[in-house]
Residue frames as qw, qx, qy, qz and C-alpha x, y, z in Angstrom:
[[0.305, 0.284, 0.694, -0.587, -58.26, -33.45, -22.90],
 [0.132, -0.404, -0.721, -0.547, -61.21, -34.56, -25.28],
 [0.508, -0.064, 0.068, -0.856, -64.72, -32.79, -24.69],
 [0.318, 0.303, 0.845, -0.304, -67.46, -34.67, -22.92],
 [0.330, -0.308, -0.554, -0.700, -70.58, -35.12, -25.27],
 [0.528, 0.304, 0.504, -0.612, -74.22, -34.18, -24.01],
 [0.056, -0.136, -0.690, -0.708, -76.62, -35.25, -26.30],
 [0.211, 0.285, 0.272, -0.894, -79.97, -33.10, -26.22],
 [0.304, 0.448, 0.758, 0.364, -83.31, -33.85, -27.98],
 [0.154, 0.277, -0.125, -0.940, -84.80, -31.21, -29.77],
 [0.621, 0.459, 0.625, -0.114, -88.27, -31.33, -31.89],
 [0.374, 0.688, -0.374, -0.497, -86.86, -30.20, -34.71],
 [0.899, 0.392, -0.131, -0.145, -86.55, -32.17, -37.94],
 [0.558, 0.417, -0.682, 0.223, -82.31, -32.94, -37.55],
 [0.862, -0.202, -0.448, 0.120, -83.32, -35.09, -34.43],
 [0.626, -0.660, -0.089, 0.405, -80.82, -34.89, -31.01],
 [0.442, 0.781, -0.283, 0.339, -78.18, -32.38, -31.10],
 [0.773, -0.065, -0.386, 0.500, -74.59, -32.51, -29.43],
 [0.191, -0.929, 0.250, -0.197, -73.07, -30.01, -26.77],
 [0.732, 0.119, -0.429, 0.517, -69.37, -30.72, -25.84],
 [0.502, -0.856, 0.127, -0.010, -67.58, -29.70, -21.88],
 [0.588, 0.504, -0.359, 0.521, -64.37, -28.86, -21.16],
 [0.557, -0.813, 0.021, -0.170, -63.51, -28.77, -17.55],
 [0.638, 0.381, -0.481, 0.465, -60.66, -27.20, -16.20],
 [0.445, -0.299, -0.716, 0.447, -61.48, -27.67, -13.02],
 [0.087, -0.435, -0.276, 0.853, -62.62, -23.92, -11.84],
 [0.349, 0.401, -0.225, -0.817, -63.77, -23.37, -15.29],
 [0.632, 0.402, 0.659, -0.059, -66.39, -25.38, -17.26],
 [0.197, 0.343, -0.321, -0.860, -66.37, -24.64, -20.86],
 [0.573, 0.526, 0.617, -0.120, -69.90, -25.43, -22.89],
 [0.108, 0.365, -0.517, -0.766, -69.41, -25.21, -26.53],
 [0.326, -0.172, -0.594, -0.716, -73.16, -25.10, -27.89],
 [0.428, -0.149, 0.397, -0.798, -76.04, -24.77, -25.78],
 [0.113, 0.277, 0.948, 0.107, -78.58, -26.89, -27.40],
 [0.148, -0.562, -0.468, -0.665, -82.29, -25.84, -28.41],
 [0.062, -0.118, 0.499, -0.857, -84.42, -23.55, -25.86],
 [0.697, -0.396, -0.459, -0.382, -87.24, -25.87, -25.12],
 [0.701, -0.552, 0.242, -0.382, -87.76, -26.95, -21.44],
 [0.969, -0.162, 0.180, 0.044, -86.35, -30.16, -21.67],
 [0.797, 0.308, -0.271, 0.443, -83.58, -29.12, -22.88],
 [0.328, -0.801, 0.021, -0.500, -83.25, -26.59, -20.10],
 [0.807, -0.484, 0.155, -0.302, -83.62, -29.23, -17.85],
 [0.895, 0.341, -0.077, 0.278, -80.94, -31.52, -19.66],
 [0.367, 0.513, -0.429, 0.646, -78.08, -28.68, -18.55],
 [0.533, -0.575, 0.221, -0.581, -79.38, -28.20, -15.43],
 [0.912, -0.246, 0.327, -0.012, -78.95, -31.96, -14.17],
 [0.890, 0.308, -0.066, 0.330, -76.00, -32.46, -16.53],
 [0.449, 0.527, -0.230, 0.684, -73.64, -29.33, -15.91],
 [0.605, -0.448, -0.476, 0.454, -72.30, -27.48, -13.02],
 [0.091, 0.946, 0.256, 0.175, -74.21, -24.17, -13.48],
 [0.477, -0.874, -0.065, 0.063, -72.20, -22.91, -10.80],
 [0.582, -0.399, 0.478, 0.523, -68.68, -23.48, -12.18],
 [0.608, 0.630, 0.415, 0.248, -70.13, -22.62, -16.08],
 [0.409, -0.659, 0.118, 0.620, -67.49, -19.81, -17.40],
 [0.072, 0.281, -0.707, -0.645, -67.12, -20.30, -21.10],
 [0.666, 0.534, 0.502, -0.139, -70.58, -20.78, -23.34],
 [0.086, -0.466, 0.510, 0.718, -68.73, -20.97, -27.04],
 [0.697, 0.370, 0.477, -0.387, -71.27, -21.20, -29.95],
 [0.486, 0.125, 0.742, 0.445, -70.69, -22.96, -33.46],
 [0.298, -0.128, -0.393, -0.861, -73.89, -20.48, -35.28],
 [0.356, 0.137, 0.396, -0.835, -76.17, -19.06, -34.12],
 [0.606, -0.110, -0.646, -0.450, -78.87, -21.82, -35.82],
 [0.671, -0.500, 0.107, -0.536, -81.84, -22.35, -32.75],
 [0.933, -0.318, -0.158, -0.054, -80.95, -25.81, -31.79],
 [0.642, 0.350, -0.292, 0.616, -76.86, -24.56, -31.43],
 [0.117, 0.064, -0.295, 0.946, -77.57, -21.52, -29.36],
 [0.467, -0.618, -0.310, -0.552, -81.18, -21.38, -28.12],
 [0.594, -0.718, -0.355, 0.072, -80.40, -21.54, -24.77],
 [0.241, 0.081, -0.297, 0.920, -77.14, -19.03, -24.24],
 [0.019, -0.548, 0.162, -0.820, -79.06, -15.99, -23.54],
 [0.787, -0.432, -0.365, -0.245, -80.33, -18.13, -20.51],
 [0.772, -0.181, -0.328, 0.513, -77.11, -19.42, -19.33],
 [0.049, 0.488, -0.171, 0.855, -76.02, -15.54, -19.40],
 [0.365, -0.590, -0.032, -0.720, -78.81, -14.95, -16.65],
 [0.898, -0.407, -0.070, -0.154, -78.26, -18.15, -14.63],
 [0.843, -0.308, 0.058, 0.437, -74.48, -18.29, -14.42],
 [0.254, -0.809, 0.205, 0.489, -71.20, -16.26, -14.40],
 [0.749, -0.011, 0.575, 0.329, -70.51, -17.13, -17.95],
 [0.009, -0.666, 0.321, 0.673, -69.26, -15.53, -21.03],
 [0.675, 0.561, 0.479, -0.021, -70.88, -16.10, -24.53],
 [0.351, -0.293, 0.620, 0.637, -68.79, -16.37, -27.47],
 [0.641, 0.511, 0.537, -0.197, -70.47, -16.11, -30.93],
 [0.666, 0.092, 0.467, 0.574, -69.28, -15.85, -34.19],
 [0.050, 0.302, -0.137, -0.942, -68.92, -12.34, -35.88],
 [0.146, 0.030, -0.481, -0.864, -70.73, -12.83, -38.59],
 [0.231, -0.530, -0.778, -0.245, -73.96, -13.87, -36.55],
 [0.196, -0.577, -0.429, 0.667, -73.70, -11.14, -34.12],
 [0.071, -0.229, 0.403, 0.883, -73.52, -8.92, -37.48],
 [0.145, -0.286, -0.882, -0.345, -76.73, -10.41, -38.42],
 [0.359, -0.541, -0.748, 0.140, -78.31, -9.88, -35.59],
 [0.157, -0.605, -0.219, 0.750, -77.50, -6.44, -34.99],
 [0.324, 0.320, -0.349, -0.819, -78.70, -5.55, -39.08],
 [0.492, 0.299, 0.803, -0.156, -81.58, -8.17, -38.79],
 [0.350, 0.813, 0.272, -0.378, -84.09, -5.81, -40.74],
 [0.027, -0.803, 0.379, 0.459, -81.18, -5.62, -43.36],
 [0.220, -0.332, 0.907, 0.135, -80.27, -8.49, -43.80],
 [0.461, 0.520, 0.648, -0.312, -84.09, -9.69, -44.29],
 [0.324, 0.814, 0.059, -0.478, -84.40, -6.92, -46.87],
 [0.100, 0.610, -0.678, -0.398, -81.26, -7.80, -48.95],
 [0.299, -0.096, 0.949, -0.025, -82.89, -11.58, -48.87],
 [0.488, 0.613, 0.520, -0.339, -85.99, -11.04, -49.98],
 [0.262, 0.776, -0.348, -0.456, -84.54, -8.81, -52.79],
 [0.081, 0.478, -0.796, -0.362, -82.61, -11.98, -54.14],
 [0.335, 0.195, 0.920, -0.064, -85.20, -14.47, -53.63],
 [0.473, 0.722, 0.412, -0.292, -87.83, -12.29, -55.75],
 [0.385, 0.677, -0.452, -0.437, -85.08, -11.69, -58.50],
 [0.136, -0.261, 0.941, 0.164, -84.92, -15.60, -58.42],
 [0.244, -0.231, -0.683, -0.648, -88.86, -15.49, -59.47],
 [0.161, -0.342, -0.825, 0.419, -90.40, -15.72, -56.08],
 [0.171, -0.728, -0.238, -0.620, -94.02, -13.56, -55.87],
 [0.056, -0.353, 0.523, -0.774, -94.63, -11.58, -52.56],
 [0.734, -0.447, -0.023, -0.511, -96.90, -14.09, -50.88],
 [0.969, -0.076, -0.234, 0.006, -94.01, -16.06, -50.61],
 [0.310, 0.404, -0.412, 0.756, -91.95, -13.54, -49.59],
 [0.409, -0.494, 0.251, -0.725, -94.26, -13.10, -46.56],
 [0.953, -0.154, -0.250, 0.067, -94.29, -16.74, -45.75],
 [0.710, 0.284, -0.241, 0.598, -90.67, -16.37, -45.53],
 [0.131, 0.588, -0.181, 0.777, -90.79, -12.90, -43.57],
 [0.720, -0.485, 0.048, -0.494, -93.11, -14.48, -40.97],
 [0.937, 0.155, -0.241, 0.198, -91.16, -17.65, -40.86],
 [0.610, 0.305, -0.356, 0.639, -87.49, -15.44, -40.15],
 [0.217, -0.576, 0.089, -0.783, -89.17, -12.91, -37.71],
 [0.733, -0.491, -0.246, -0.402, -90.52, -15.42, -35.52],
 [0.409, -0.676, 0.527, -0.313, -89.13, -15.81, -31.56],
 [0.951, -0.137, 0.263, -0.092, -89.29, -19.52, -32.07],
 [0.933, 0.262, 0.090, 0.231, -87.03, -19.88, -34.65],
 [0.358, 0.528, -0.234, 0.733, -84.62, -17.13, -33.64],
 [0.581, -0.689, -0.406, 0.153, -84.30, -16.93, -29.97],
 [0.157, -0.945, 0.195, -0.209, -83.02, -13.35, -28.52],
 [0.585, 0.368, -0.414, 0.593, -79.28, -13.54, -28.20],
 [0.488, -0.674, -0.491, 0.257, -78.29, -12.50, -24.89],
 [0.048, -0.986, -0.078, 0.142, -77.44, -8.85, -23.57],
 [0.202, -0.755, 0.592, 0.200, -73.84, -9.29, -23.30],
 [0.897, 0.328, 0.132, 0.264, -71.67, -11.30, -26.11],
 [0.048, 0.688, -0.537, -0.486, -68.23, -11.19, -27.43],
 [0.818, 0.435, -0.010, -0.377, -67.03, -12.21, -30.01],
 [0.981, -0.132, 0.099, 0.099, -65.66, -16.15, -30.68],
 [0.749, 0.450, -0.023, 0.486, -63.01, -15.39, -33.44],
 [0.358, 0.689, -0.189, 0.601, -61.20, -12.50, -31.44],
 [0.313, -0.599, 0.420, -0.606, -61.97, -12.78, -27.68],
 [0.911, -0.378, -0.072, -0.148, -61.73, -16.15, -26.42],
 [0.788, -0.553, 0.259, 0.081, -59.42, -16.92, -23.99],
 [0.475, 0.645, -0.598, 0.018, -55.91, -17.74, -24.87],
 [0.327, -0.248, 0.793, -0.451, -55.35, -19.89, -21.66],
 [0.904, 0.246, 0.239, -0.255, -58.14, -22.56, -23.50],
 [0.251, -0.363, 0.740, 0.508, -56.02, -23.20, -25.67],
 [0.525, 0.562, 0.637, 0.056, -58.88, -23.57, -28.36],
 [0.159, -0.138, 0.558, 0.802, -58.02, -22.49, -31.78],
 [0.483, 0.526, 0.301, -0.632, -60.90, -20.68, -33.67],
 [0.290, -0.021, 0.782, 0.551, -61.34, -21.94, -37.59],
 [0.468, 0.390, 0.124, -0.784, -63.85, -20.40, -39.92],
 [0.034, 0.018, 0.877, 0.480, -65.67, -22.73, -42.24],
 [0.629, 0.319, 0.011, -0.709, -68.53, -20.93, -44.13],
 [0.302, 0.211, -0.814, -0.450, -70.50, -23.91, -45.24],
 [0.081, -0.376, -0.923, 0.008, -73.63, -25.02, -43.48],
 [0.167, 0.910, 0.329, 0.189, -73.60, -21.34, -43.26],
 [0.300, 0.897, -0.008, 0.323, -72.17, -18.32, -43.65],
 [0.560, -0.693, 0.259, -0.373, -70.92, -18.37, -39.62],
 [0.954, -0.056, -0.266, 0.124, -69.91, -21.93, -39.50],
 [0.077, 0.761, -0.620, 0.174, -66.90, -22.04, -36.83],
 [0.877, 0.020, -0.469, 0.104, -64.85, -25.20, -35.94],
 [0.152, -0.833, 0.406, -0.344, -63.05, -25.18, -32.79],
 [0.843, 0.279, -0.394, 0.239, -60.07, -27.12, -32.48],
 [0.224, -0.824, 0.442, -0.277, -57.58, -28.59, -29.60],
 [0.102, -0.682, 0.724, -0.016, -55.45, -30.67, -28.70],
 [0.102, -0.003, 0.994, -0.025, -56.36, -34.11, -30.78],
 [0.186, 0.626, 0.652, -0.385, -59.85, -32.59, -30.89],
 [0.044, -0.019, -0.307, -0.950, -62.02, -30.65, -33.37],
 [0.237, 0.248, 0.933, 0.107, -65.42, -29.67, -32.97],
 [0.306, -0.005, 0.554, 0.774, -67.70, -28.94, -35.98],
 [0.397, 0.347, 0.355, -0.772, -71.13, -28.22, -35.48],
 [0.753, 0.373, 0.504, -0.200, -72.94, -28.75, -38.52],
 [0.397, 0.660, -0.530, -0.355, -70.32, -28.79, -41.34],
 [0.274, 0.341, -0.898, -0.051, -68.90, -32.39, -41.07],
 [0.635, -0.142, 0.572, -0.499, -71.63, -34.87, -40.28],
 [0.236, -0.185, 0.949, 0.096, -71.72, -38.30, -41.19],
 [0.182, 0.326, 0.926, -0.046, -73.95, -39.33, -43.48],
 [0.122, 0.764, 0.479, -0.415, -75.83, -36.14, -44.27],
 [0.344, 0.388, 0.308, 0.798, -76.18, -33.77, -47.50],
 [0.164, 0.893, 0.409, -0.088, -76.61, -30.22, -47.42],
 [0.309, 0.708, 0.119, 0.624, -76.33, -27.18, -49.22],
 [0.067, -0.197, -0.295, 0.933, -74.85, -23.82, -47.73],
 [0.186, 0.741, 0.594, -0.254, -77.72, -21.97, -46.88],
 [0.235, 0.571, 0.293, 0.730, -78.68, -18.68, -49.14],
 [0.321, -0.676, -0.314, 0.584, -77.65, -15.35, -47.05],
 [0.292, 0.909, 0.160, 0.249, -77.08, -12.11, -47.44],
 [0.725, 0.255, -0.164, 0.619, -73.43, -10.48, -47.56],
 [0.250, -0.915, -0.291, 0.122, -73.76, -7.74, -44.90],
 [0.477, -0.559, 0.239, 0.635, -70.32, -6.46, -45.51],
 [0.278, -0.113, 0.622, 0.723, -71.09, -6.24, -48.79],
 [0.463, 0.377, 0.177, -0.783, -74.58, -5.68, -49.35],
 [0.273, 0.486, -0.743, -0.370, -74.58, -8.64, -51.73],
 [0.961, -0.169, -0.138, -0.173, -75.52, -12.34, -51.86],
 [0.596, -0.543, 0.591, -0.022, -73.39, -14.21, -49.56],
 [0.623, 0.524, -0.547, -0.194, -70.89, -16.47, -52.16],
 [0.635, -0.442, 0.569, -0.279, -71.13, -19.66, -50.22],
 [0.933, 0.324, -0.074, 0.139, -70.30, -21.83, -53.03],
 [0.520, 0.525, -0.454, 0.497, -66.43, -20.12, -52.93],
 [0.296, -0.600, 0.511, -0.540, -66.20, -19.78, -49.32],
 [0.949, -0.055, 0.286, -0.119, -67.42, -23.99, -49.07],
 [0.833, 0.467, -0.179, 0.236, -64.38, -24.52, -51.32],
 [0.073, 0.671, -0.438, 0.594, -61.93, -22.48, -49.04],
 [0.737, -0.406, 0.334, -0.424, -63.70, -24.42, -46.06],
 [0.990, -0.075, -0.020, -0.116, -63.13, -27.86, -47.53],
 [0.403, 0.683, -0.346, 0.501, -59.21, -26.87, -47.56],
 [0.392, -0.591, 0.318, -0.629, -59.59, -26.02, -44.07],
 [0.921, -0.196, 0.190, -0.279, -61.62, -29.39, -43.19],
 [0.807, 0.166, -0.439, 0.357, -58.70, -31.66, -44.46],
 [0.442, 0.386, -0.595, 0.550, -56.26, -30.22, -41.60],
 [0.715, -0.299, 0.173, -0.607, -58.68, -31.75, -39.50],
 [0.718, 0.240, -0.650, -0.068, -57.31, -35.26, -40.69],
 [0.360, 0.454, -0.654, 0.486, -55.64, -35.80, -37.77],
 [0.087, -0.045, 0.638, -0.764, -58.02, -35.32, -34.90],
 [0.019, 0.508, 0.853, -0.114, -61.53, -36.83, -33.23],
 [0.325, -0.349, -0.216, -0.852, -64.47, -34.76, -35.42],
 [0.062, 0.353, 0.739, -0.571, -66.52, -34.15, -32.59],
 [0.101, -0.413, -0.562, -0.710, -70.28, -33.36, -34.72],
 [0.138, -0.047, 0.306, -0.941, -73.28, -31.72, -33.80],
 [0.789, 0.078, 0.199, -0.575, -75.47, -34.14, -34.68],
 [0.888, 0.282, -0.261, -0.252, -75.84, -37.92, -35.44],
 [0.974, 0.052, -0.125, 0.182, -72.82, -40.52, -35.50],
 [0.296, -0.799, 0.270, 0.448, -69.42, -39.58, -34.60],
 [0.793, 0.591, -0.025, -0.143, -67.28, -39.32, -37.92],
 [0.899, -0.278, 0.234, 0.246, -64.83, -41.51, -38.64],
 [0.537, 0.007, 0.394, 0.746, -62.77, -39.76, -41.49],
 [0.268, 0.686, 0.033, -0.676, -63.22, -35.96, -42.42],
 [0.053, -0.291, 0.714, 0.635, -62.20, -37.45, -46.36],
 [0.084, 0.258, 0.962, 0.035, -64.73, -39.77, -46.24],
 [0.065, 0.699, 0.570, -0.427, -67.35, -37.00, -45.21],
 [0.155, 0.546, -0.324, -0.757, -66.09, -34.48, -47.59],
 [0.131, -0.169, 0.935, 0.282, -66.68, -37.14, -50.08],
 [0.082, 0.621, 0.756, -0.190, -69.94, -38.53, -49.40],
 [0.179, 0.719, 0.317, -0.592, -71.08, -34.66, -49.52],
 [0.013, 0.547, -0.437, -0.714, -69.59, -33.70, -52.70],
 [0.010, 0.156, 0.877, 0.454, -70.63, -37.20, -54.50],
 [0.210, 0.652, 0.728, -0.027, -74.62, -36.43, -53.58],
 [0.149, 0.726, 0.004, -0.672, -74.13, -32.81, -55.13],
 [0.042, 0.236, -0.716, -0.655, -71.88, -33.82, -58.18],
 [0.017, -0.233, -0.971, -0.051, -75.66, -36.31, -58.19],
 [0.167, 0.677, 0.611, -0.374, -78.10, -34.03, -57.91],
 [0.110, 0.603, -0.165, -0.773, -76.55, -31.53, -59.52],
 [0.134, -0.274, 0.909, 0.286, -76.95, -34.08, -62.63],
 [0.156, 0.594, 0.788, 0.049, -80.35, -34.95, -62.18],
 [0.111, 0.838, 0.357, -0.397, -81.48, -31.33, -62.06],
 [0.001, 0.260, -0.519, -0.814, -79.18, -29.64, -65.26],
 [0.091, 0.239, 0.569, 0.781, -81.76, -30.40, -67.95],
 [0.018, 0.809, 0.573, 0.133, -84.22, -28.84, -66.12],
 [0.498, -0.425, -0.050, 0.755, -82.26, -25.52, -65.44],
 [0.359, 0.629, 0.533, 0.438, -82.10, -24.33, -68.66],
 [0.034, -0.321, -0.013, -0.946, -83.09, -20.37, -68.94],
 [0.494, -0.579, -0.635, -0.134, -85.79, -21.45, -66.02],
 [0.444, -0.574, 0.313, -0.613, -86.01, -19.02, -62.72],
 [0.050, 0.156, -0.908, 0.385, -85.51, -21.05, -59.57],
 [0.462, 0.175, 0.600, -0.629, -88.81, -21.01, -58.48],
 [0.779, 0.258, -0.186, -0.540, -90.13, -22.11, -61.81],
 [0.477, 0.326, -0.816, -0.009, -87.62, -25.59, -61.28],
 [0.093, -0.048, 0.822, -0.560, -88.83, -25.76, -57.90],
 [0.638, 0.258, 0.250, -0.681, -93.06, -25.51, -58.90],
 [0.562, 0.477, -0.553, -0.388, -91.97, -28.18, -61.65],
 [0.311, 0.436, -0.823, 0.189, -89.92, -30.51, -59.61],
 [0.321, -0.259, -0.899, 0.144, -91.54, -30.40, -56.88],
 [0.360, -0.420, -0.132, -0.823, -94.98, -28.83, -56.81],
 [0.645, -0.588, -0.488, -0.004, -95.98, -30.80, -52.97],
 [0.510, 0.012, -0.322, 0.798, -93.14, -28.76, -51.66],
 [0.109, 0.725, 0.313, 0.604, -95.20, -26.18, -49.87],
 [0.435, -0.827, -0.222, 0.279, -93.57, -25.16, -46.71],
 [0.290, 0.941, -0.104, 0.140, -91.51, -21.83, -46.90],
 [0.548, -0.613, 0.568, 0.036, -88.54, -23.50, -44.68],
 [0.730, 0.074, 0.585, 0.345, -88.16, -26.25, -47.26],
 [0.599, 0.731, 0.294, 0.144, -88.70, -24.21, -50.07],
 [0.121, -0.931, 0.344, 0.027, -85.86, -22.08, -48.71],
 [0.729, -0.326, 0.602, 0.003, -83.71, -24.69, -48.43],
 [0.721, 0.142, 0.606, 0.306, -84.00, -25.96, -51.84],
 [0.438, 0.873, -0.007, 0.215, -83.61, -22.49, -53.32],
 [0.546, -0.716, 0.434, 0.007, -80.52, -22.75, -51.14],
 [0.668, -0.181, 0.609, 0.387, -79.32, -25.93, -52.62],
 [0.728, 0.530, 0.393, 0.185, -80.13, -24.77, -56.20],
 [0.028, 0.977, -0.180, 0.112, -78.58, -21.53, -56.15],
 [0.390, -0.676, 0.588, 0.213, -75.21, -22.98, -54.85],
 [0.759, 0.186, 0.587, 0.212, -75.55, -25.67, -57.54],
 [0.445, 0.884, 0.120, 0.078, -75.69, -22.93, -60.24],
 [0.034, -0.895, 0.441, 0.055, -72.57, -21.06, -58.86],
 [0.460, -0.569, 0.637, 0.243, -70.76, -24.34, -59.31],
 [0.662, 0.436, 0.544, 0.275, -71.59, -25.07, -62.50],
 [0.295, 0.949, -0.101, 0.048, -70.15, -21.03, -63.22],
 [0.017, 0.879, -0.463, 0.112, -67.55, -21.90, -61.75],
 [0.973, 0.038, -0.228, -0.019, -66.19, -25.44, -61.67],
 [0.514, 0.502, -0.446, 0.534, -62.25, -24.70, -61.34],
 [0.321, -0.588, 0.389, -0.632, -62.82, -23.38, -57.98],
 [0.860, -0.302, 0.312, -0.268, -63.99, -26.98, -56.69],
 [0.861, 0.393, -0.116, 0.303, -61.33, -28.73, -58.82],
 [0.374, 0.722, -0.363, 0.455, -58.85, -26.69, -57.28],
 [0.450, -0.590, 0.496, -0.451, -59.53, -27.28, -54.00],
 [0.960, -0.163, 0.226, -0.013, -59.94, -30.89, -53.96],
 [0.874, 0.316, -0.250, 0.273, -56.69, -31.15, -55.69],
 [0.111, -0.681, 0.465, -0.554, -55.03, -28.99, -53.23],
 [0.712, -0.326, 0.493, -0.379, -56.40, -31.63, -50.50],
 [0.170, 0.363, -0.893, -0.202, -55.56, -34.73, -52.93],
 [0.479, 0.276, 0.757, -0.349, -59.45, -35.68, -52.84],
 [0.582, 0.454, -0.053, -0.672, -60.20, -34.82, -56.75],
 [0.186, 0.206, -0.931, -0.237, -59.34, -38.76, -57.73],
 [0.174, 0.249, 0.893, -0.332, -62.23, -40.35, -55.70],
 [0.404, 0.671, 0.389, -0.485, -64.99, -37.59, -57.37],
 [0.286, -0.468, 0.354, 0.758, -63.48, -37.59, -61.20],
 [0.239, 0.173, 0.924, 0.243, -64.90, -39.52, -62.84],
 [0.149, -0.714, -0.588, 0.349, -68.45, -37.75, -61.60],
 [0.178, -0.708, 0.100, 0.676, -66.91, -34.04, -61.41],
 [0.112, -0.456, 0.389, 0.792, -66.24, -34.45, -65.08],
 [0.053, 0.420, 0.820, 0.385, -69.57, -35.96, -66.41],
 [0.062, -0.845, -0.487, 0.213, -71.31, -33.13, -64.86],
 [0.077, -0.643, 0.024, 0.762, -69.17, -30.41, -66.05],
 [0.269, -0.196, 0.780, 0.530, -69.65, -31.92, -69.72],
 [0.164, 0.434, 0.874, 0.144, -72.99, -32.41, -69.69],
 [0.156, 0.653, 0.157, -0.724, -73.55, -28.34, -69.36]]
């Protein structure tokens, strides 16, 4: 059995997002919620069968993935899955904040831009209230789904894939057509920055034994070849990363980012692109680590060429 797609608009900048059903007849299973705007509200309501809903299973906990669970909790007999390491978030919010801020102001940021940022993560809009009751994806779902649970940190920290029979789907790691950077988190098990450059290398390992089966995405096109997508993503890093080396240098992040690109003044983008620089950095400490993995997957012929004008040009 493939998952039905919904597709949900959202006003957010990445445009419609996907929800996938599973229905085994008594049980409905919804795996992502969509965003928690009225219309999208209204969108499950006339699309699903509230009344048979049993299984809400969430990719990460990012608003337009999971802004409506703690709803469904209150309107149906369903059970909300979520990935450890956002329930961990959420339950050391005020921690987690703290340990961020700390690395963004040792990356040169001043504190008016830490309070952009503090207003920005705090708000209800952009973090809707999980619901009362959760377990959790990777250790308590069903066995009787037969859905297999797959971590891949790498649009963030959270990122799970869930996989069955012929089927995989990915939320926002494997989309067609789209760059981005892991986001910049904080390591709550560790009190640390979150190392999402090595954990996106471990992930892309992962994503090949995906080869086999329909990537069901969370936005945009459906994708036609996880290689292809791994590809695509890797060539517009090995490409950026390229354009941006000589301005690196012994520069602070924020002093590449007020350089590069001094119109950049919302605190969401500016996150973001201390996001993508910061992961760019760890892979220029560490090359081998992405060299190892694509050869492990038998993708480091298509990016060599690339991969080895950028590790040269340090």
């Amino acid at each position: 059995m493939i998952p039905s797609q919904h597709t949900v608009e959202t006003p957010y900048m990445v445009g419609p997002v996907h929800c996938y059903t599973l229905d085994y007849g008594e049980e409905l299973v919804l795996i992502d919620t969509g965003p928690p705007t009225e219309a999208g509200r209204t969108f499950l309501e006339d699309h699903l069968d509230l009344s048979r809903l049993r299984h809400v299973i969430v990719t990460h906990c990012h608003i337009d993935h999971y802004g409506q669970a703690a709803w469904l909790a209150q309107v149906s007999d369903a059970k909300i899955y979520l990935p450890r390491l956002d329930i961990l978030k959420n339950e050391q919010h005020d921690r987690r904040l703290s340990i961020m801020f700390t690395l963004i102001a040792d990356l040169g940021f001043d504190d008016a831009y830490l309070e952009l940022l503090r207003e920005l993560f705090t708000k209800s809009s952009l973090m809707p209230l999980l619901p009362d009751r959760y377990l959790v994806a990777e250790k308590e779902l069903p066995p009787h789904l037969g859905i297999e649970v797959i971590g891949c940190p790498g649009h963030s920290q959270s990122d799970l894939v869930y996989s069955g029979n012929g089927w995989a789907v990915t939320g926002d790691i494997l989309l067609r057509g789209v760059f981005q950077s892991p986001l910049l988190d904080a390591d709550l098990e560790t009190g640390c920055r979150f190392r999402n450059y090595r954990a996106y290398c471990a992930s892309i390992v992962k994503l090949a034994g995906l080869r086999s089966k329909k990537i069901l995405p969370g936005h945009r096109q459906h994708v036609e070849s996880v290689d292809q997508t791994i590809i695509f993503y890797l060539t517009k890093l090995l490409h950026r990363i390229s354009y941006l080396l000589p301005h690196l240098g012994n520069n602070s992040v924020a002093e590449v980012i007020s350089g590069l690109f001094p119109s950049m003044k919302d605190p969401f983008h500016i996150y973001l692109k201390i996001s993508e620089i910061v992961f760019m950095k760890d892979f220029l400490a560490q090359p081998a680590l992405l060299l190892s993995s694509l050869k492990e997957i038998d993708l480091y012929e298509p990016l060599a060429d690339r991969f080895f004008q950028v590790v040269e040009k340090q």
